[in-house]
N, C-alpha and C positions, 0 to 999 in steps of 0.2 A: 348600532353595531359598529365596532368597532375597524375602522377600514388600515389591512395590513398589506405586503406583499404578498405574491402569489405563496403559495406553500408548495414548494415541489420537495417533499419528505420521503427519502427513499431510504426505507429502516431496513436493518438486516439485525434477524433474532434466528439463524440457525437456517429455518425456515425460509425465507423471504432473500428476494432476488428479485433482480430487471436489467433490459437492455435492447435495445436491436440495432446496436450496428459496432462491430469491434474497434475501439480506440488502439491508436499507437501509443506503447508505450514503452519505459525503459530508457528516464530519462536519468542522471544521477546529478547532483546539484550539490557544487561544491563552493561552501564559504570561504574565501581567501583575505587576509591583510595584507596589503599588497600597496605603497607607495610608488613602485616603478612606477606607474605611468600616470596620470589620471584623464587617459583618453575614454576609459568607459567603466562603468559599474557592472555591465551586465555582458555577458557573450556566452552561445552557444557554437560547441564543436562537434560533427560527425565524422571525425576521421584525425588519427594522431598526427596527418602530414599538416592538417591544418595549425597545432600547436607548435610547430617547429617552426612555424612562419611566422607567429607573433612570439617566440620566444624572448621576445627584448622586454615585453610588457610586463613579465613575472620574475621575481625575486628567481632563482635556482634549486630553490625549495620548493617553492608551488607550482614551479614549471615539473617538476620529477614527480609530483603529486599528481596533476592531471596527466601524467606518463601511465603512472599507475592504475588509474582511471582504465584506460586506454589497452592495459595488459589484457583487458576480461570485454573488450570490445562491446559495450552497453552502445545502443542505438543513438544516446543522444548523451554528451555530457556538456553542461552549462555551467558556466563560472559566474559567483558572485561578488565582485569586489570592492572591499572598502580601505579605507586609509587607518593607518596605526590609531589613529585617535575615535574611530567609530567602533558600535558594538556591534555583535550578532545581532540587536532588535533592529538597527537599523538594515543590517543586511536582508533581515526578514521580510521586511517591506517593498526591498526589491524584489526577492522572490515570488510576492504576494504580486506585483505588476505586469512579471513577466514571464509565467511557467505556472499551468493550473496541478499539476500532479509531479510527483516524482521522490529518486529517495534522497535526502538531505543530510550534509556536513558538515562539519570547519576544520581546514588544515589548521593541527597544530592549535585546538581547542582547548582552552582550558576546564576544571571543574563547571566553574559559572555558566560558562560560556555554554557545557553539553545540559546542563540542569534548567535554561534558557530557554535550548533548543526542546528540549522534552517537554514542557511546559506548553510552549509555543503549537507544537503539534495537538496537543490535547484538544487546544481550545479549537485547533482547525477542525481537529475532529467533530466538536461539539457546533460548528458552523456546515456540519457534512462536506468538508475537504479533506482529498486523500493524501496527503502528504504524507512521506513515513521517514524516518529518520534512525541513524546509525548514531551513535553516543558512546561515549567511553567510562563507565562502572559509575554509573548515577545510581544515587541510594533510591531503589522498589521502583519503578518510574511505572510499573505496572500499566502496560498500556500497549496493544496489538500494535501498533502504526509505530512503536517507537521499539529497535534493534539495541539491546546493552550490549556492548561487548569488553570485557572486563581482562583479555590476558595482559599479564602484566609486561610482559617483552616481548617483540617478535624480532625476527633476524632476516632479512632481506638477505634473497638474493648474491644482489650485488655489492659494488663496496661499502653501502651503507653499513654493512652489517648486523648488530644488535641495535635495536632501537625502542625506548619505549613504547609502549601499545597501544597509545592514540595515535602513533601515527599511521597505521594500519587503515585507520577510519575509510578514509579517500579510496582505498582501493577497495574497502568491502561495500561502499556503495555502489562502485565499480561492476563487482560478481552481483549486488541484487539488482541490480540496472537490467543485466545481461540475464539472469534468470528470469526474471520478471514471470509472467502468465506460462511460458513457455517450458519452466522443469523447476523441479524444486532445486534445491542448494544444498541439499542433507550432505554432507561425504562429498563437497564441490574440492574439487584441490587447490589450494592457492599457490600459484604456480612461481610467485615472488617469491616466496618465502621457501626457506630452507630448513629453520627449527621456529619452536615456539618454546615459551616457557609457561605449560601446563599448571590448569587450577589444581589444588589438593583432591578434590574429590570433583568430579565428573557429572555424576548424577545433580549432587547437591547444584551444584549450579545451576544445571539445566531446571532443576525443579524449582530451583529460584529465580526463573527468567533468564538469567544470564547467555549472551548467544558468547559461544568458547571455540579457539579452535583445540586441535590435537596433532601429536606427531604419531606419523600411522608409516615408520619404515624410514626412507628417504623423503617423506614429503608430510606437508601441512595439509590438514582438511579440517572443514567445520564440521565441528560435533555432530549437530541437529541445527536444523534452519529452523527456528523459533524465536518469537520475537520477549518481550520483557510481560507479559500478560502472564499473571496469577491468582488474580480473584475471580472466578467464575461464578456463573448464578444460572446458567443450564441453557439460557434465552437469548440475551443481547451480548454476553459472554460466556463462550462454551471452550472448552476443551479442544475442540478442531481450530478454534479461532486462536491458541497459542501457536499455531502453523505459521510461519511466513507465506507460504504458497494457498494456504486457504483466503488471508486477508487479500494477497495479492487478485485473486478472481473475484473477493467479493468488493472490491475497489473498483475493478474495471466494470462489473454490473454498474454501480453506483451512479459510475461519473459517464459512462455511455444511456444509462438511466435517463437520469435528469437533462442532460445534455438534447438526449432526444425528445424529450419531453417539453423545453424551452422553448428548440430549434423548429421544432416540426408541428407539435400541438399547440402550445400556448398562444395564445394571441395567433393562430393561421385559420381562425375561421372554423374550427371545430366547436360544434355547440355542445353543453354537455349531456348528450342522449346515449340511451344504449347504443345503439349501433356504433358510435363514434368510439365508444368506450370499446367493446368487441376487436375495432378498428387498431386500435392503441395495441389491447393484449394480445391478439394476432400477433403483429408484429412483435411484438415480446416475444410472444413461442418461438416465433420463426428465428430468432437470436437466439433462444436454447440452445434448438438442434444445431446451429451452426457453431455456438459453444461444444457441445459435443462431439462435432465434427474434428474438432482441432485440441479433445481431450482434455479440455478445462472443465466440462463436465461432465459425467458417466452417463453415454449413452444408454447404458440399461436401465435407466432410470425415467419415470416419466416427462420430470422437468420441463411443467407448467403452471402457468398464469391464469388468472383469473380474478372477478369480481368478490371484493371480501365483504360478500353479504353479512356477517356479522358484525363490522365496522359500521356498514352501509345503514345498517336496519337499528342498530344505536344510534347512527347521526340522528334518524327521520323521529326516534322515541325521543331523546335530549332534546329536540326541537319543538316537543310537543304533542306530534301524531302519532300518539298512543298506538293508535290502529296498528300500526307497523311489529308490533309485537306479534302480530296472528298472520301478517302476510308470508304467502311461499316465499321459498327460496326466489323462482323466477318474478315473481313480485317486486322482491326487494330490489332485483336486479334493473329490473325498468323501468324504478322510478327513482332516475338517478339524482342525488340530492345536489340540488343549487350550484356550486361554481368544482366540487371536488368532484374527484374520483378515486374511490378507495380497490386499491387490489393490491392481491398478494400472490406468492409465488411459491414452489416447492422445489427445489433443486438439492441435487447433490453434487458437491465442487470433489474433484479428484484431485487425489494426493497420491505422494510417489511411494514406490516400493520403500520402506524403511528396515521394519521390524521383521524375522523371518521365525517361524516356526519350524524346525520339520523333523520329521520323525520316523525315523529308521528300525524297521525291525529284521531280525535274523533271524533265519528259519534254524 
């Protein structure tokens, strides 16, 4: 047999969920080209008074970028900088050393540079890391984790005025930073901006992944918080998962998932018997109701864990013990197979008020 790493595989098909203990997060993670200084590649800010103090480090431009950051007060923003002569993949690498989750940028991106960055995310995907990223009209990028955002001009604010609509990027990592677990972004207002220059048609976009803002009076708001995902297959891609705020809870399962799974079980001395296993999903539940508690999940729901005797009872027949075909449920469950543990979970992630119904009759 073939000797691998451990497998800590925490899949999400709709269905399935994990965690027991809430991660901080709402980190926004900004690519910069940045010659001022080459005192460091990597830095993290929790407060814009901190950026006023290394203002000498950043061009005037990527100083006003992580301002904007800073407008929509996300918990944590981290700067990643390289020299005129390096690419995004290297910047990647630092991000990959220094920041396990968060949503990702580059002031002042080019094409390559956003079709890079989307790529890049995939494969973290396909490694189960949750990195999600903001991009500027990349052809179909089709993909949860990764935010197209396509208007072709916005208008600050301030003197900046009309500005092409990458530059925008940095402050909409900015708003999903600051959203994060904690509310959707449907109809968030960006509070920089003062006009937009509106897609032709509305729907079409959104139906095409595209995240748009709108001018709605005196102010800019995002259409729908939706991220660039459009091929569904009902299971590992559903319909609720072109949500921004669905991927965002089934991220934070994921990575407080595994996380606890590493820290607490792996290698601590846990053998792998029922009881230990009960032990594990316990604690799972008790992350539910406390996801519930704080509206990430619908309490009226049962959102529960448990042993995926169907997985379980295929390991023990693929292996050979036929028998296993005819054993009970609770059977299957006590004769936990060799180094895994298979379970699954049933939850449902809440999402915000959007769409309204109502219906008025007259007597």
């Amino acid at each position: 047999m073939t000797v691998t790493m451990p497998n800590i595989d925490v899949s999400f098909s709709q269905k399935a969920a994990s965690l027991p203990e809430r991660s901080e997060r709402g980190y926004a993670i900004l690519i910069v080209k940045d010659d001022t200084s080459a005192m460091f590649n990597y830095k993290e800010y929790s407060d814009i008074t901190e950026i006023d103090t290394d203002k000498e480090l950043y061009t005037e431009d990527n100083l006003q970028y992580l301002k904007d950051i800073f407008t929509f007060a996300p918990y944590k923003a981290c700067v990643v900088k390289i020299g005129g002569s390096a690419t995004i993949s290297d910047a990647l690498k630092i991000v990959i050393e220094n920041v396990k989750t968060g949503w990702i940028t580059m002031a002042d991106g080019e094409t390559e540079d956003f079709t890079t960055l989307s790529s890049w995310i995939k494969s973290q995907v396909a490694n189960k890391k949750t990195y999600k990223a903001v991009v500027y009209n990349v052809t179909s990028p089709d993909e949860k984790h990764v935010v197209n955002f396509v208007n072709t001009k916005i208008t600050f604010s301030d003197s900046r005025r009309e500005q092409t609509g990458e530059k925008y990027c940095p402050s909409l990592i900015g708003i999903l930073a600051k959203c994060n677990i904690t509310q959707g972004c449907n109809n968030f207002k960006c509070t920089n901006l003062s006009k937009v220059s509106e897609v032709d048609d509305r729907n079409e976009a959104l139906g095409a992944g595209k995240f748009i803002l709108i001018n709605d009076g005196a102010d800019v708001r995002i259409a729908r918080g939706i991220n660039s995902l459009t091929t569904t297959n009902g299971k590992s891609a559903t319909e609720d998962m072109k949500e921004i705020e669905v991927v965002e809870a089934m991220d934070l399962m994921q990575d407080d998932i595994s996380t606890t799974f590493k820290e607490d079980y792996l290698g601590g001395g846990y053998k792998n018997k029922y009881d230990n296993q009960i032990l594990f999903i316990s604690a799972v539940n008790g992350y539910f109701k406390n996801l519930a508690s704080i509206d990430v999940l619908d309490m009226e729901y049962e959102n529960k864990s448990d042993i995926n005797v169907e997985a379980q009872r295929a390991a023990w027949i693929d292996a050979g013990t036929t028998e296993a075909k005819d054993w009970t449920d609770l059977q299957v469950k006590k004769n936990t197979f060799k180094r895994s543990l298979f379970s699954k979970a049933n939850v449902k992630i809440l999402q915000s008020m959007v769409d309204l119904d109502f219906e008025i009759n007259l007597a």
